[in-house]
Structure formats: structure tokens, C-alpha cells
C-alpha positions as CSV (number, residue, x, y, z in Angstrom):
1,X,-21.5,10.4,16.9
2,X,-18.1,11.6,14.9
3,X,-18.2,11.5,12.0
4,X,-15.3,11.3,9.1
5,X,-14.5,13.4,5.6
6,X,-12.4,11.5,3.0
7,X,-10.8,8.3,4.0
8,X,-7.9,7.9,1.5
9,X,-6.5,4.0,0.9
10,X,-3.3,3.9,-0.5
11,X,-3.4,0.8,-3.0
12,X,0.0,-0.9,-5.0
13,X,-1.0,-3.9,-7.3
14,X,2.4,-6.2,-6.8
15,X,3.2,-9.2,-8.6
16,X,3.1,-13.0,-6.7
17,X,6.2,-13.2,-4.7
18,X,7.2,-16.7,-6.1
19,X,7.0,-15.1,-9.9
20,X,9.3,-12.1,-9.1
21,X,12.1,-11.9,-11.3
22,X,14.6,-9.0,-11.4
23,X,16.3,-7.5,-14.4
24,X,20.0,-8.0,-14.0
25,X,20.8,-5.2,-16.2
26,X,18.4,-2.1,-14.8
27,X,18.6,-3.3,-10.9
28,X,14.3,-3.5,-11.0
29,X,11.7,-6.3,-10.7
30,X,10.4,-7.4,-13.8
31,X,6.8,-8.1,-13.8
32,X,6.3,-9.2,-17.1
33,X,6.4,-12.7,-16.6
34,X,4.6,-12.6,-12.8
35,X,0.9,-12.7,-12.6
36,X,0.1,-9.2,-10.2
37,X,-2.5,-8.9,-7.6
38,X,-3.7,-6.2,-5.1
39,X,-1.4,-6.1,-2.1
40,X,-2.5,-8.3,0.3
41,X,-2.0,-5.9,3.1
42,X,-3.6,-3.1,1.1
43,X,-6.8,-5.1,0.8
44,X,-6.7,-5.0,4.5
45,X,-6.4,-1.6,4.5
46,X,-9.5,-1.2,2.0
47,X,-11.7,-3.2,4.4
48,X,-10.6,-1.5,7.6
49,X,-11.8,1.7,5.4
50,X,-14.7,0.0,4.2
51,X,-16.0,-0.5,7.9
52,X,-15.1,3.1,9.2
53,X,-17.1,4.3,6.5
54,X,-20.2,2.0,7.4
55,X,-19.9,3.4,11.3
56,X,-18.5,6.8,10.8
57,X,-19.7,8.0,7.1
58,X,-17.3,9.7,5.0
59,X,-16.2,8.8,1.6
60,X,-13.4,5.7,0.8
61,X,-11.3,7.3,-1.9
62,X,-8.4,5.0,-3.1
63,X,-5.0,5.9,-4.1
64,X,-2.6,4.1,-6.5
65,X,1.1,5.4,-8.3
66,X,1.5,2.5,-11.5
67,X,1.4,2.1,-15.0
68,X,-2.2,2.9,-16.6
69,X,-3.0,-1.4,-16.4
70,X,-3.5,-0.9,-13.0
71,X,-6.7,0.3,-13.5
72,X,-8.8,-2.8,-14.3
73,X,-7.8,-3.3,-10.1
74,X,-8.6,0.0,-8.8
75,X,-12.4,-1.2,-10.5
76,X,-11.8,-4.2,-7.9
77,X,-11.6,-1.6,-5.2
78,X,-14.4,0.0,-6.3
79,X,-16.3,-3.0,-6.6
80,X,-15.6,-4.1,-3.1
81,X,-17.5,-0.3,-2.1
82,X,-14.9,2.4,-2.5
83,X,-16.5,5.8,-3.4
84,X,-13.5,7.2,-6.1
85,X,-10.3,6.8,-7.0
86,X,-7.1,8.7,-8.3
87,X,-4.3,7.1,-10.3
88,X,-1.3,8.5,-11.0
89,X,0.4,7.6,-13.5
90,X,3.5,8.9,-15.6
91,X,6.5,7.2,-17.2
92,X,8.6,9.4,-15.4
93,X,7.7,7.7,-12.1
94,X,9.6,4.6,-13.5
95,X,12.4,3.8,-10.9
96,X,10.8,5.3,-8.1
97,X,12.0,4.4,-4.6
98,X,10.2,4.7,-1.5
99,X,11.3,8.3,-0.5
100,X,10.2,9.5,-3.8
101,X,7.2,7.7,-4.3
102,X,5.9,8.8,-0.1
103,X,6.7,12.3,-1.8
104,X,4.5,11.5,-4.9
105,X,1.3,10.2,-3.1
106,X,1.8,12.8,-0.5
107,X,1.7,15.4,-3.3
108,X,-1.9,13.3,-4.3
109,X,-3.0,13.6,-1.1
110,X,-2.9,17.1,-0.6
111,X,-4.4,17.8,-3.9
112,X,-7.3,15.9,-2.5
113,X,-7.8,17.6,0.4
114,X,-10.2,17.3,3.5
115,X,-9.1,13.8,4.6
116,X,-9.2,12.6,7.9
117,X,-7.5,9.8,7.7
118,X,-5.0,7.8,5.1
119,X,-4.7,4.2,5.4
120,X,-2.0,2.2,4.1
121,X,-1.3,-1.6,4.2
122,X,2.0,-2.3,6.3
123,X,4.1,-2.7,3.2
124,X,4.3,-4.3,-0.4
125,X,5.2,-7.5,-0.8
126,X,7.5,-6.3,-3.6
127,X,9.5,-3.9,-1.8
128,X,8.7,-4.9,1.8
129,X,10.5,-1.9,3.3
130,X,7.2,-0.4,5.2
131,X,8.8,3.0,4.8
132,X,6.0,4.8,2.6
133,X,3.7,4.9,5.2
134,X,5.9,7.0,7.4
135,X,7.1,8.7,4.8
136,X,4.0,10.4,3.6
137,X,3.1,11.4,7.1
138,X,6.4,13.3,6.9
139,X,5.9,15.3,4.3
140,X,1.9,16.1,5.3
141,X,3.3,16.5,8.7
142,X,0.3,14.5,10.2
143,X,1.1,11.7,13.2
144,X,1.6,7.7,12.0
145,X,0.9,4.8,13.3
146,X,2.1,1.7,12.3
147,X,1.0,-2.4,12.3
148,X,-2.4,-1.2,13.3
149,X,-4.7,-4.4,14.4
150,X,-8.0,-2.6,15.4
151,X,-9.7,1.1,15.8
152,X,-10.9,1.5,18.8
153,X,-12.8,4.5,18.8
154,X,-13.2,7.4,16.5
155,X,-14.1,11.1,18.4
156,X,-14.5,14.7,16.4
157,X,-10.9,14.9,16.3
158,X,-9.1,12.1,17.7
159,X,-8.5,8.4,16.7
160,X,-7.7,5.6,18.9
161,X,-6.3,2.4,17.9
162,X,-4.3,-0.8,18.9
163,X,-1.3,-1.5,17.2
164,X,0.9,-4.8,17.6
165,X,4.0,-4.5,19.4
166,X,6.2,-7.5,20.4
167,X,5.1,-9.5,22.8
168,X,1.3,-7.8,22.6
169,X,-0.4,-4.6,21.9
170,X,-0.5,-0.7,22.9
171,X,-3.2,1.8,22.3
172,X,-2.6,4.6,21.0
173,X,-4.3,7.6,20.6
174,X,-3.7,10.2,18.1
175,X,-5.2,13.4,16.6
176,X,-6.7,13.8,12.8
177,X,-6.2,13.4,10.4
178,X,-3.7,10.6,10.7
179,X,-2.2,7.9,8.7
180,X,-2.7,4.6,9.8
181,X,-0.4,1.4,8.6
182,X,-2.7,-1.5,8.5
183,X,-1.1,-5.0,9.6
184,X,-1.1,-7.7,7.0
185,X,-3.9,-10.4,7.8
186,X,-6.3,-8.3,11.0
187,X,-9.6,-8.7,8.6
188,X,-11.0,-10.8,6.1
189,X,-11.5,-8.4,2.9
190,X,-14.7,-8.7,1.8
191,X,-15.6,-10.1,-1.8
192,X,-16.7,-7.3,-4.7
193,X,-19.8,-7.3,-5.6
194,X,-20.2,-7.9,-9.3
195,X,-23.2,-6.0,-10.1
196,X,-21.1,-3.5,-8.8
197,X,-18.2,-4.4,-10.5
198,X,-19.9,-4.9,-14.1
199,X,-21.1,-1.0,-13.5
200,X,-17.1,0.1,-12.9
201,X,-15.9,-1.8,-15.6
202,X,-18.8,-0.2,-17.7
203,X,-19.1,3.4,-16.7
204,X,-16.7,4.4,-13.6
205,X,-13.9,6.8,-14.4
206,X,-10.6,6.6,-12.4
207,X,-8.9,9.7,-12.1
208,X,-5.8,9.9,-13.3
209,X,-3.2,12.1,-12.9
210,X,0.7,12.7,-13.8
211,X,3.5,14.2,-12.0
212,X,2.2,18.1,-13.7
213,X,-0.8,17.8,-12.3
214,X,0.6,17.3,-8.4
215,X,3.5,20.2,-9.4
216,X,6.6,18.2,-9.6
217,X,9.1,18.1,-12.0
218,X,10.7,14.9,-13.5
219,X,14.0,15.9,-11.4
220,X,11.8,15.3,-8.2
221,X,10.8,12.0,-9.3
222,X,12.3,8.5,-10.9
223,X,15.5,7.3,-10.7
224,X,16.3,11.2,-10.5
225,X,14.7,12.0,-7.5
226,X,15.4,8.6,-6.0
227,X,18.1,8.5,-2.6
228,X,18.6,4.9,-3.0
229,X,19.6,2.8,-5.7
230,X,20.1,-1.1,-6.0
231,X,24.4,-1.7,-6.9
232,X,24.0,-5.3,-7.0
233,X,21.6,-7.9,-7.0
234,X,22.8,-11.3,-5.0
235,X,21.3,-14.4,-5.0
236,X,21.1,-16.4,-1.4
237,X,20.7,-20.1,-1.3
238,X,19.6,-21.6,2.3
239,X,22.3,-23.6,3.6
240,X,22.7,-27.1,3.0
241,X,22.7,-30.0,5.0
242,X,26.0,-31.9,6.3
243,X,24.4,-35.0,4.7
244,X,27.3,-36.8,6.4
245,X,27.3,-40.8,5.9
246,X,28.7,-42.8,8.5
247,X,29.6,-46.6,7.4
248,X,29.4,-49.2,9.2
249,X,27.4,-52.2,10.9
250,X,23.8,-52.4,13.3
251,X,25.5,-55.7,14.9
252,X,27.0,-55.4,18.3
């Protein structure tokens, strides 16, 4: 049977949709008021991990870019079975967009090493632009593919899986490593177990690192490093009803 190396899960802790606020003056979401959460579609990704591991071996290693709070749910991941994780984390990410931070966790990637596969969720429910994913298969020059539902099989050095396409589904198959993009809501993420979770709390050590550690500058990163940049921020209202009133009398 094949077997697998590292399975890196790219994880983003986002705050509830209906609590985002944005900060007229900087252009950026403001999450101090919003209660945050792992990405939905991230836990699916964890799960889908979770499994590959249980069938093909290898070691679930998650992946996170955020401010150092972040870490109390990396220990979620790890509760839920995840083998390690690696969080980086320096205030010169702040105002990262998706180009720069595909570049960043790519960079983390790398200096892991021996993956065969990285699995991301479809996208944040922050951001929602589902470009990271094909972004950091870009810069490790490794095959993507996106809205996976299912893996099919798993050979020595191939991957096939079924990814949703409208109307239905293809499969795909693709050499390692890979990076898949997991679509939101294809498993039910299992619950962490708290025995486990009491011991990460307690005694497991995330990695962290900053943007020295992956060898780039704060130029390379930020607002800096950043090819997009929000202008204007524009509030849309649905439209309203006519709500016409028509006068007159039910007698013929």
C-alpha cells in the first residue's frame, strides 16, 4: 500500500461573518469586536488530512500565518489528532493580501520539507477570494486542484481525486506532492478529544516562526509586498420592495 510523508493543513482562524466590521480608516476587517473561529472549510481540510493519515500514514502537520492568539486554536487542531504545528507570526505580516501571504506559507512550506501533499480549505470566509491555494502551488511549482469533494485513491506517486465542477464532478489525477483545495461542507470534522486537548494546552509547543526565519524581508511582505489594496469600502443594501398600495374597493 502507498504510503504518505508530511501532510501539511493550511489553517486561518476568521471571525463570524455576521460580526465583521471593517475599519473605515485603514481599509481592514477589524476583529476586535467579532468572536473568531477556525475556518469552516479548513476544518474540512484537517479532517480530509486526518483520514489520509489513518489509511496512508504520514504525519498531519498544520500551518497557520496570524497574530500569536491564534495559538490556543492551533491546540484545537492538535486536539482533533494533528501531529505538529508551525505558526508564523510577525507584525510585519499585518496587511497582508493573498499574493503575499501564498508567498509567506509557501516560504513555510518549503522550510518544512518532505510533504506530499498540502491541503487547504476552498477559502476564508473573511477574504473569500480562494486564490491562496493556487497561489502557493505557484510559487512551490507543484499541480492544484481545487473544490476537492473526495480522494479517490492514493498510489507511490500519484493522487486521484474528484473535484466538483458545475453540473457534477471530474476526476482528476495528479502527481505528488500536490496541493489540494478542500470544498467547504464534504465531511463532518470530527470533535477533539479533550484528554488530548488538556495535554496541548498543558505541554505541546507550536512552532512559531517570523518572516527571518522563512528568509524574507519586510519589503516582501505587508502592505509593502501586497499587489492589491482596498481604495474604498461601499456599503450594498438589497433592494427594496415597490410596496405599491392600490386603493380601492373588493365590491363588484
Amino acid at each position: 500500500m502507498a504510503s504518505l510523508k508530511n501532510i501539511i493543513v493550511t489553517m486561518k482562524v476568521t471571525p463570524k461573518p455576521e460580526e465583521i466590521r471593517f475599519d473605515p480608516v485603514t481599509k481592514t476587517v477589524d476583529r476586535s469586536k467579532a468572536t473568531n473561529e477556525i475556518n469552516p472549510a479548513d476544518k474540512n481540510a484537517l479532517e480530509l488530512a486526518l483520514q489520509l493519515k489513518e489509511k496512508y500514514d504520514g504525519r498531519v502537520i498544520i500551518l497557520s500565518m496570524g497574530p500569536p492568539f491564534w495559538d490556543q486554536f492551533i491546540k484545537m487542531g492538535i486536539a482533533m489528532g494533528a501531529d505538529d504545528a508551525v505558526l508564523i507570526s510577525d507584525r510585519a505580516l499585518g496587511g497582508s493580501d493573498a499574493f503575499v501571504t501564498s508567498k509567506v506559507l509557501a516560504a513555510a512550506i518549503k522550510k518544512i520539507g518532505d510533504y506530499s501533499l498540502v491541503i487547504t480549505g476552498e477559502e476564508s470566509e473573511d477574504g473569500s477570494t480562494g486564490q491562496v491555494p493556487p497561489g502557493i502551488a505557484e510559487w512551490l511549482g507543484i499541480p492544484v486542484v481545487t473544490y476537492v469533494s473526495q480522494v479517490i485513491d492514493v498510489t507511490e506517486d500519484s493522487i486521484i481525486v474528484r473535484r466538483t465542477i458545475k453540473g457534477g464532478y471530474e476526476n482528476v489525477k495528479v502527481k505528488m506532492p500536490a496541493v489540494l483545495s478542500v470544498e467547504l461542507g464534504v465531511n463532518a470534522p470530527r470533535f477533539p478529544d479533550f484528554e488530548r486537548l488538556q495535554w496541548a494546552q498543558d505541554q505541546f509547543k507550536t512552532m512559531v516562526w517570523g518572516i527571518k526565519d522563512l528568509g524574507l524581508t519586510e519589503d516582501e511582505v505587508g502592505f509593502n509586498g501586497s499587489l492589491t489594496a482596498v481604495t474604498e469600502l461601499k456599503e450594498l443594501r438589497p433592494r427594496e420592495r415597490l410596496r405599491q398600495f392600490i386603493e380601492g374597493s373588493l365590491r363588484r
